[in-house]
FIGU-248722 format. One record per residue (C-alpha): x, y, z. Coordinates in steps of 0.02 Angstrom, whole numbers, plus 50000, padded with zeros to 5 digits. Layout:
REM FIGU-248722
(r (X, Y, Z));
...
REM end
This chain:
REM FIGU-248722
(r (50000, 50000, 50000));
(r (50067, 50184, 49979));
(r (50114, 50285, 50102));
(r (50120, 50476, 50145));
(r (50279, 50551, 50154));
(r (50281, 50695, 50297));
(r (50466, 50743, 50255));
(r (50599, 50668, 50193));
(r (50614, 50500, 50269));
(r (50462, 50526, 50383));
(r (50311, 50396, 50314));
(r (50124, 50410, 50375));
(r (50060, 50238, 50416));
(r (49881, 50205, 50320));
(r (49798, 50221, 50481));
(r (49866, 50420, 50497));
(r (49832, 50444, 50323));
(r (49661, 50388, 50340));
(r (49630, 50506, 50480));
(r (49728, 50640, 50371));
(r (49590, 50630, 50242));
(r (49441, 50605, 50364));
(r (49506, 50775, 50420));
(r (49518, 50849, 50265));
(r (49338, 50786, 50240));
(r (49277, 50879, 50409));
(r (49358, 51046, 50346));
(r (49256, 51016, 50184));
(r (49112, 50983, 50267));
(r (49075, 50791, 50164));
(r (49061, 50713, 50317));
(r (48889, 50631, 50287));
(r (48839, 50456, 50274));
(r (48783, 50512, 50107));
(r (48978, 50549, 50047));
(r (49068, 50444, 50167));
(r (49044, 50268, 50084));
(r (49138, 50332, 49938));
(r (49279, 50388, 50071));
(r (49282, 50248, 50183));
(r (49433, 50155, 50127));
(r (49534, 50301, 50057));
(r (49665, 50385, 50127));
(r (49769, 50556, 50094));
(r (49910, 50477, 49994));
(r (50026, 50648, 49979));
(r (49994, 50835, 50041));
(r (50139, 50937, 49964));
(r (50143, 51117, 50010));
(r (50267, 51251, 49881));
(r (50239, 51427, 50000));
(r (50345, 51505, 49845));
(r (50210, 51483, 49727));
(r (50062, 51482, 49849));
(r (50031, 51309, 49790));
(r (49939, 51162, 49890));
(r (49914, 50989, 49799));
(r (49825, 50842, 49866));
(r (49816, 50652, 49814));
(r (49696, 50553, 49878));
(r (49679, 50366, 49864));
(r (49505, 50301, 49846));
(r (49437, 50116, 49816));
(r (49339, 50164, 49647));
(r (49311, 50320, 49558));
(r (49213, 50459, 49623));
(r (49054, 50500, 49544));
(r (49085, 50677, 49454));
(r (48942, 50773, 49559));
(r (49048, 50708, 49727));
(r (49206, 50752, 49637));
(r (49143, 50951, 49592));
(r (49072, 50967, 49750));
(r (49241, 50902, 49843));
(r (49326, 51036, 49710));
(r (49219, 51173, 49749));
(r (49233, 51176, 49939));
(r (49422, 51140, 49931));
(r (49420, 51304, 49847));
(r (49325, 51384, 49951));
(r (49399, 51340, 50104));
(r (49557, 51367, 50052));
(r (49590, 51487, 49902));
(r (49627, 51620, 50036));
(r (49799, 51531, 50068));
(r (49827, 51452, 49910));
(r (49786, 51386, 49762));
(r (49741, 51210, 49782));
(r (49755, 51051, 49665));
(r (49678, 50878, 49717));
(r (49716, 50729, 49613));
(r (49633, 50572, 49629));
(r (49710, 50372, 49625));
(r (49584, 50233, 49610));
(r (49626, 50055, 49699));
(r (49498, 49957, 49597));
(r (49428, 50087, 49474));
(r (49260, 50022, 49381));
(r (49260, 50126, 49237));
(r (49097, 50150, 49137));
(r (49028, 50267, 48996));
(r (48919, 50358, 49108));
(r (49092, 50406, 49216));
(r (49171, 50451, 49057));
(r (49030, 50564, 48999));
(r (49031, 50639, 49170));
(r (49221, 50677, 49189));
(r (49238, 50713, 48997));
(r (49205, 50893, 48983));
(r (49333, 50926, 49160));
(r (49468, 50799, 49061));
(r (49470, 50905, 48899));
(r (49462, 51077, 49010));
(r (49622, 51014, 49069));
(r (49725, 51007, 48937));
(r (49799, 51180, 48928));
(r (49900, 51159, 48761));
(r (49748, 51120, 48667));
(r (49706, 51245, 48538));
(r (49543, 51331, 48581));
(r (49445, 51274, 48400));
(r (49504, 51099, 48449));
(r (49461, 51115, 48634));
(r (49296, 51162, 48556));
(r (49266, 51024, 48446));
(r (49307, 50900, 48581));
(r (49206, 50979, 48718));
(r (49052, 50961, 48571));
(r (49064, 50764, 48567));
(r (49030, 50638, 48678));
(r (49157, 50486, 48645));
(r (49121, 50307, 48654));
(r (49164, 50186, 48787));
(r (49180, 50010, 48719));
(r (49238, 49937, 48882));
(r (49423, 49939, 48803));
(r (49448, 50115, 48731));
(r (49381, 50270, 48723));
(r (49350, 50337, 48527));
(r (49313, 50516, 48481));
(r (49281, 50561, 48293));
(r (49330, 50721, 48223));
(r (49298, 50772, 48033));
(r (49468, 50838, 47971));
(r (49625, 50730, 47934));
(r (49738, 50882, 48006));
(r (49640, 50874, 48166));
(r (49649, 50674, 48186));
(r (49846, 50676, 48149));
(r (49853, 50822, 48266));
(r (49754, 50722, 48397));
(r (49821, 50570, 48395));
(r (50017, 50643, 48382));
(r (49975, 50752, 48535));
(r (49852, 50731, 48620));
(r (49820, 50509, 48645));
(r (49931, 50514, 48802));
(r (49866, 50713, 48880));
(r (49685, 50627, 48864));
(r (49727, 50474, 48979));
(r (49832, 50575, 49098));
(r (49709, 50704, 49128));
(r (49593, 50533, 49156));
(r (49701, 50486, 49264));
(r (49712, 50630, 49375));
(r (49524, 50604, 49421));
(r (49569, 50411, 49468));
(r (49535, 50322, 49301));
(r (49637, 50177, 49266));
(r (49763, 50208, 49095));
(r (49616, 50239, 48971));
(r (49670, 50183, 48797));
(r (49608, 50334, 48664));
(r (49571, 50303, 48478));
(r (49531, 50431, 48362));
(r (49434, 50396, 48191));
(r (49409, 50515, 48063));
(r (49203, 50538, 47998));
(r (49135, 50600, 47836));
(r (49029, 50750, 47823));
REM end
């Protein structure tokens, strides 16, 4: 299992990581039976602090994937709480992640938002589409030959990472070109 690392050297057993995160979870206020089963077995994994750049990042590990309305609202009152201080980043790892379309319809407009070297036309297009989950891959469409070499030569592996960051397992992307 991982562990948290306090400083160099210094590991959190599971058992203080798990009260790490069911702290972080009173500050946010997700407390509830409601939200709690989808906490139960996680456990902050890492809590790295930069006071240069004002920058706090958690990663959490969870049993499956969070639904994406749990997720935003997790997001939002992170923010809230603790924008003040500084700006805050939470990334998610999944022990036995269950992927299925509906998760990838949920998550897919926050995976494409991600990707920050995406031109805006082709942010656009992608944002428009819903992709297909075959239980293997995930396959967009796109109706230009520049835009499918452009996709799949940059953009394949920025797709599963930014899945990844929300606690998807590696998520094998296809693109196929469509006619008009």
């Amino acid at each position: 299992m991982s562990q948290l690392k306090r400083k160099e050297g210094d590991v959190l057993s599971n058992i203080e990581a798990k009260e790490r995160l069911h702290m972080l979870l009173q500050q946010l206020q997700l407390t509830e039976d409601v939200y709690m089963s989808f906490f139960e077995e996680g456990y902050l994994q890492r809590f790295t602090v930069n006071p240069n750049k004002r920058m706090w990042s958690f990663t959490v590990e969870l049993e499956g994937i969070l639904p994406y309305k749990l997720y935003q609202l997790m997001r939002t009152r992170m923010h809230e709480a603790f924008s003040h201080i500084a700006h805050v980043t939470l990334n998610l790892r999944s022990r036995q992640p269950e992927v299925t379309e509906q998760l990838i319809h949920d998550y897919w407009l926050a995976v494409i938002e991600q990707i920050d070297e995406m031109s805006p036309v082709l942010k656009n297009r992608m944002s428009g589409q819903v992709p297909t989950w075959t239980g293997q891959k995930l396959v967009a469409t796109t109706m230009q030959e520049v835009e499918l070499m452009s996709l799949k030569a940059k953009y394949t592996d920025k797709i599963a990472e930014s899945f990844a960051a929300f606690g998807f397992p590696p998520i094998y992307m296809e693109f196929k070109l469509v006619e008009q």
